[in-house]
C-alpha positions, 0 to 999 in steps of 0.5 A, spaced: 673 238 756 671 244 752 675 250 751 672 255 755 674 249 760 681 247 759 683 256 759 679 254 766 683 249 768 690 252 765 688 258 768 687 256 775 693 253 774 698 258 773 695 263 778 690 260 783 686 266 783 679 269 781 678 276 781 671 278 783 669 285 782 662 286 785 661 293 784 664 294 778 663 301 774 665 300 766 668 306 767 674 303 771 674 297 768 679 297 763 683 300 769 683 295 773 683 290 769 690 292 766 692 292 774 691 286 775 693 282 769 699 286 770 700 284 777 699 275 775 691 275 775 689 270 770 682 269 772 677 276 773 669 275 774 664 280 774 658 279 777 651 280 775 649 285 780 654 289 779 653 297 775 652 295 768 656 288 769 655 286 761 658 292 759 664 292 764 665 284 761 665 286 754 670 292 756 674 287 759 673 281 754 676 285 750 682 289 753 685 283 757 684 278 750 688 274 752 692 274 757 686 273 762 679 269 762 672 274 763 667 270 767 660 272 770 658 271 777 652 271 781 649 268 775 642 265 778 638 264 772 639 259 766 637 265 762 642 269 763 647 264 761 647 266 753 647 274 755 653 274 759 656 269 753 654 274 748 658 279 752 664 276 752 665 271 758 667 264 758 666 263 765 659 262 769 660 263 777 654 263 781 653 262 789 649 256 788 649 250 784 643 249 778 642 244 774 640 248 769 645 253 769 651 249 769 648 245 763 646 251 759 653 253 760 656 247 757 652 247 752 654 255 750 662 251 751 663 255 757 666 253 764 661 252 769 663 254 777 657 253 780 657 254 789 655 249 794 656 247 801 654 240 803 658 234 799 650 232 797 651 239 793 658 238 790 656 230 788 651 232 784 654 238 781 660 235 778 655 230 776 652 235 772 658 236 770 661 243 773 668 245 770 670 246 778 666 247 785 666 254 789 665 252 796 661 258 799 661 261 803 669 259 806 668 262 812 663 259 815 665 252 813 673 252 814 679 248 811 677 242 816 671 241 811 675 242 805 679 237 807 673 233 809 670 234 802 676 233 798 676 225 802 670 224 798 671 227 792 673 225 785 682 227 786 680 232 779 676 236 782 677 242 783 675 246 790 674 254 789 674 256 796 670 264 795 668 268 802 672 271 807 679 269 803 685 274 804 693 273 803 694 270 810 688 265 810 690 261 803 696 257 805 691 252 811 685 252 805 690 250 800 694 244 805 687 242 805 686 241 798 683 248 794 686 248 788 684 256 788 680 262 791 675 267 788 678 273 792 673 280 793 672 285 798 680 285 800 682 285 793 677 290 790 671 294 792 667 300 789 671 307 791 677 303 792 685 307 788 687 303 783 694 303 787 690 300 793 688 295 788 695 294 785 698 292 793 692 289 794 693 284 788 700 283 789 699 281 796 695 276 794 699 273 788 705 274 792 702 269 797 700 264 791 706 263 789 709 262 795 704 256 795 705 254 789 713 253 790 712 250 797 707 245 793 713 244 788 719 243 793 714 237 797 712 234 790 719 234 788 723 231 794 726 225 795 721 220 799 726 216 806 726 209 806 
């Protein structure tokens, strides 16, 4: 793994939340960065359809240095790869899988978090070496098919369940096999207070470590027999 890979996977360990700002105004990009780093947010995307997503990227690189990963989201062209690099993202979240994205990314030294829907999509991504897989949209799909893929998936790989995910949905994702969830409209939307945000992300860290320590209590119990 490169480094932007290992902060990945370090990150996503230690909060199994991506924070995805769609709508973002660099003028509250510090603002809400700080809130939600402050809260247990490790992990934050900002994606390129968003006012002026490489300034806002460049403004949270900057401030949260670290103390949180910056990633670009909704990166659908090979090109871009090296624009969002420069800007300061480490992470390359798109809503679909491209070879050429994916690639670029690992050759900038970046992690790659590209989205499927069908194990023939996820196979190939992984292949093509995506540092983790977001699988989108979640809520047209389910946990049984979380459950379904992760039975036929290498057990490093790591499954990012994006769409329709709120506090109470996590815990039937992450039995299922998530290793963590990309989050937006519930945590964070253009016009929304900052207090409302700060509530809104505490919800959501609160419930992750919750399930983070009921994953911790079953590892460690004794086994009968």
């Amino acid at each position: 793994m490169n480094g932007a890979e290992t902060l990945f996977a370090n990150s996503l360990g230690a909060m199994p939340l991506i924070a995805i700002l769609r709508g973002l105004t660099p003028a509250e990009a510090k603002d809400v960065g700080e809130v939600l780093c402050e809260k247990g947010f490790r992990l934050i995307e900002v994606p390129l359809n968003s006012p002026d997503p490489l300034r806002s990227i460049r403004i949270l690189s900057t401030v949260l240095e670290g103390r949180a990963m910056i990633g670009a989201g909704t990166v659908l062209a090979g090109s871009d790869v090296s624009v969002v690099a420069k800007a300061g993202a480490r992470l390359i979240v798109a809503p679909n899988f491209d070879p050429d994205v994916v690639r670029l990314a690992r050759e900038a030294g970046l992690a790659a978090l590209p989205g499927v829907m069908t194990p023939s999509e996820a196979i190939a991504a992984l292949n093509a070496g995506a540092s983790g897989l977001k699988l989108f949209p979640a809520e047209a799909l389910g946990p049984p098919f979380v459950s379904a893929l992760r039975a036929v998936l290498p057990p490093e790989a790591r499954l990012v369940p994006v769409g329709g995910i709120g506090p109470q949905s996590m815990a039937d994702y992450w039995r299922a096999g998530a290793a963590g969830f990309g989050v937006g409209g519930a945590l964070y939307r253009p016009g929304k207070a900052l207090n409302a945000i700060a509530e809104s992300a505490s919800a959501f860290v609160d419930r992750a470590r919750e399930l983070m320590r009921d994953a911790s209590s079953r590892e460690t119990q004794p086994r009968a027999g």
